[in-house]
N, C-alpha and C positions, 0 to 999 in steps of 0.2 A: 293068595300067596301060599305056596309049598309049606310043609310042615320044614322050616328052616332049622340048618344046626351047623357045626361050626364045618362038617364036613366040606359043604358047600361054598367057602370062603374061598377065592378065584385065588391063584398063584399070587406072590406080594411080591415076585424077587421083582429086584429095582426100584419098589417103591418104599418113600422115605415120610413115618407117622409121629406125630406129636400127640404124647396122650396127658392130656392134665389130670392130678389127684390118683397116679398109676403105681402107687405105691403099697396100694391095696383094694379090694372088694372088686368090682366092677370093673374098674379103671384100670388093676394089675392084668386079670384076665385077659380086658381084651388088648394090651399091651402084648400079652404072651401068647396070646392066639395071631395076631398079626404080625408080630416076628418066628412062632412057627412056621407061619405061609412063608417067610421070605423078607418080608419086611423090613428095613432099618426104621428099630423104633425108638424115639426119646421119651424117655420118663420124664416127666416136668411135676416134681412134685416140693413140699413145702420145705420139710423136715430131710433134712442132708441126711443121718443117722439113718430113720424109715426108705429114703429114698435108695440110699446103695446098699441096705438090706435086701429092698426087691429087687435091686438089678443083679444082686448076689443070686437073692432063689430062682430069679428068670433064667441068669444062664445055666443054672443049674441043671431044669427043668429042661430048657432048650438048647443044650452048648452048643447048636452052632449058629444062634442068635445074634444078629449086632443089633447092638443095644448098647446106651448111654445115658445116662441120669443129670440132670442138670437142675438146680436150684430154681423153683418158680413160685409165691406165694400171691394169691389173687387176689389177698386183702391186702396190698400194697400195691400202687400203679407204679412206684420207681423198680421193683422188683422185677414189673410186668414188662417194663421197658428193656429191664438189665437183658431179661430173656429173649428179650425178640431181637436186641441191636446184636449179642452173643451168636445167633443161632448159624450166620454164616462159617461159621468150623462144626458144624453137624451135614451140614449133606450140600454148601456151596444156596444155591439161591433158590433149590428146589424144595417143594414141600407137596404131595399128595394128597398127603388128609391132615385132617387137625380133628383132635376128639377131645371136644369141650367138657369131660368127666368131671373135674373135680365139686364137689361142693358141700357143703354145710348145711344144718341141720336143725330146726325150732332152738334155738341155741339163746341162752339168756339175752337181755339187750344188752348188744354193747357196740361198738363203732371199729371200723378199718381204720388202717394209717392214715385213711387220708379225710379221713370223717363220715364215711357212710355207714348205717344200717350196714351190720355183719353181713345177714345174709342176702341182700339187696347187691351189696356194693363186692362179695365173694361171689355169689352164683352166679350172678349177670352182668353186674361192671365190670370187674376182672377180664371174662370173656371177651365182653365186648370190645374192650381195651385191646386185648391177646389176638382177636382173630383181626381188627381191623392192622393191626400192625405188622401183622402176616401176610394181610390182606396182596401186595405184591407176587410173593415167592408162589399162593395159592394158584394165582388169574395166572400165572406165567407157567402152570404144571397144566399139561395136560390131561383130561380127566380126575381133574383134584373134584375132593368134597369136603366138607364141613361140619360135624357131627356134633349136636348139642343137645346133653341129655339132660330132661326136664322128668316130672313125674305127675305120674293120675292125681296127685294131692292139687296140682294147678286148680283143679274146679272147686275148689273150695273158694277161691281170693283171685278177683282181676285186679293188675295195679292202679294206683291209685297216681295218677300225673301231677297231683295238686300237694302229695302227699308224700315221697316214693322214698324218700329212712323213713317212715312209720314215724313221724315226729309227733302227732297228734295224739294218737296211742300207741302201744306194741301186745300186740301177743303171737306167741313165737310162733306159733302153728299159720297166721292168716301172714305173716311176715313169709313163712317160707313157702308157701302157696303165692305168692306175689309174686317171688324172686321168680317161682319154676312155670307161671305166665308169663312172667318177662322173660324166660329164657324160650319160650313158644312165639310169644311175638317178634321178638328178635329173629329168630329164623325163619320167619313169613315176612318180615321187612328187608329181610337180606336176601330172599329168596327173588323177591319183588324187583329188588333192585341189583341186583343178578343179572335177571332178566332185562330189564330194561339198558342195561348197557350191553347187553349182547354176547354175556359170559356163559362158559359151557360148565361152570364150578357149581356145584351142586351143594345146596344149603338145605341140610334134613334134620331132622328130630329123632327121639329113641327116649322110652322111660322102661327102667328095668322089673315095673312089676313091684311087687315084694319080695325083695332079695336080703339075704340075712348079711348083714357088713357092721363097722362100726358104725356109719355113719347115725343109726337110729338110738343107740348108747350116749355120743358124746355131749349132749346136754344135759342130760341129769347127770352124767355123772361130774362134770364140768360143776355142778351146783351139789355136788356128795349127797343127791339123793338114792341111795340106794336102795331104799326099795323099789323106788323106780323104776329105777336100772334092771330089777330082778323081773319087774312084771315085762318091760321090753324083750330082756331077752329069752324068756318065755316065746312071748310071742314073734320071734325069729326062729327060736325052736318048731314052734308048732305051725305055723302058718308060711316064713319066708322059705323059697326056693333058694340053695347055694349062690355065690357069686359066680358061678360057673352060666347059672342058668339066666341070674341079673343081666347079664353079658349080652346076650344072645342079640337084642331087641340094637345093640348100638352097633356089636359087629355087623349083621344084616345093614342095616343102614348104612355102614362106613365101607360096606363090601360087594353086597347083591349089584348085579349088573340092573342096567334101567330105572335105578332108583329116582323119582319123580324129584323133582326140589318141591319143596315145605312138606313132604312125607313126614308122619310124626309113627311112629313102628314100637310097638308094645308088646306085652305075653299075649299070645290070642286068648286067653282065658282071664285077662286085666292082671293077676295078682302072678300068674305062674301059666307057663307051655312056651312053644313055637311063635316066634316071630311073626306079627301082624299086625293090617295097619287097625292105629288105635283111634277108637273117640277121643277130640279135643273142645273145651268148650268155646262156645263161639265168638266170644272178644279173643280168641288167640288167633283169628282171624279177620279182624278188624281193620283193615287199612289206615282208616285214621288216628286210631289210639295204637296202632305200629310206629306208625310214621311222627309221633307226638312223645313217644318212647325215644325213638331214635332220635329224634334233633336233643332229648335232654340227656342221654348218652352222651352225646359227642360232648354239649358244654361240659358235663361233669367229670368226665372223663379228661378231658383236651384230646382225644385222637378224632382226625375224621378220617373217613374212608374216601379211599382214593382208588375208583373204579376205571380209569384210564388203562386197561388193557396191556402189560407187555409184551413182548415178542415171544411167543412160545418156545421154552426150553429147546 
């Protein structure tokens, strides 16, 4: 792959993106890079205040951006519903891309609305929930794709099927290394089954490296440790790449023509550079522990996906 940069981002006019947790770092960029191409983009983020702040500096930044902000929080599924039944007054039945950004972080234990493992039931139920419930507007756009951004920390922790809120034990770092394996199997089960029904929708991956954002702050500080907090962002200072550059590895994926389904697209240097494909470890490739993912998705969740095809826009 080319030394990628956002130069290379094909024209967007006409087409219509959903960005989760686009209210800042990663997720805001590549909001404002896809509505600089042209793009009609939705912010879908938690916090109403943060949310039409960034839609505030997006058009700033882009005035001639269309762009809209709309309430969506992942650790609730009635929320996740509100936003998908809602979405027919944003662009009619069409949808391009969906960029599954949003998520959480080694974060204390504590549980979603609806009972799961924070970061279990935010980085991956959420989604799963979101994209199957989209799942129609996607299969009926032609050349839609599906972007779910996971991270190198997945090789630390595959999920655990017997296990999956960490009820047995918790420690925040193998809990969020779980979530961002289930967020890698997820896209190889969806990719699978893509396939097998005969859809042209393209299901990829993207980890953004070491990018400096909140996301690496809000658990210590969430628990008032501050020195903590100082030693992290230190090392944001010293080692993370801008969210400009976090970016990079999701745009490519939501954008590059011929992008393969279950493509997973990283810094080619792991932590920082140009868009490349990345190593993933090899239970994110697993069929059977995808597929054993998947069916206990759906129970927990309640969505199932409905791959029945409709009539192309």
């Amino acid at each position: 792959m080319p030394r990628w940069n956002t130069r290379h981002i094909p024209d967007q006019t006409g087409r219509c993106a959903v960005v989760t947790g686009a209210n800042s770092g990663i997720g805001y960029v590549t909001a404002r890079e896809l509505a600089r191409r042209g793009a009609r983009v939705l912010l879908a983020c938690r916090s109403e205040a943060r949310g039409s702040a960034a839609l505030d500096r997006l058009r700033t930044e882009v005035p001639a951006a269309e762009a809209e902000f709309r309430i969506l929080d992942l650790a609730d599924l009635s929320s996740v519903r509100a936003f998908a039944a809602g979405l027919d007054t944003f662009d009619g039945s069409r949808l391009d891309l969906l960029v599954n950004n949003a998520g959480v972080m080694a974060l204390p234990y504590r549980t979603t609305a609806d009972g799961f493992e924070s970061q279990f039931g935010t980085n991956h139920l959420g989604h799963f929930a979101l994209t199957g419930l989209l799942l129609p507007r996607l299969l009926a756009t032609p050349g839609a794709r599906i972007v779910t951004v996971s991270s190198q920390l997945h090789f630390l922790a595959s999920v655990d099927p017997d296990d999956l809120n960490s009820s047995r034990s918790y420690h925040r770092w193998i809990a969020y290394a779980r979530s961002k394996s289930a967020n890698l199997l997820f896209v190889h089960e969806l990719a699978n089954r893509l396939a097998a029904a005969g859809s042209q929708v393209v299901a990829a991956a993207a980890h953004p490296g070491y990018a400096s954002t909140n996301l690496q702050t809000a658990g210590v500080r969430m628990e008032g440790r501050r020195s903590a907090e100082r030693v992290v962002e230190l090392g944001n200072r010293l080692i993370g790449q801008p969210p400009e550059g976090g970016a990079l590895p999701t745009l490519c994926a939501a954008t590059a023509p011929h992008m393969k389904p279950d493509a997973f697209v990283g810094p080619h240097g792991g932590l920082r550079g140009a868009p490349a494909p990345s190593a993933r470890a090899p239970w994110t490739t697993n069929d059977v522990l995808s597929a054993r993912l998947w069916d206990a998705s759906e129970r927990l969740t309640g969505v199932r996906y409905d791959f029945s095809a409709p009539a192309p826009l």
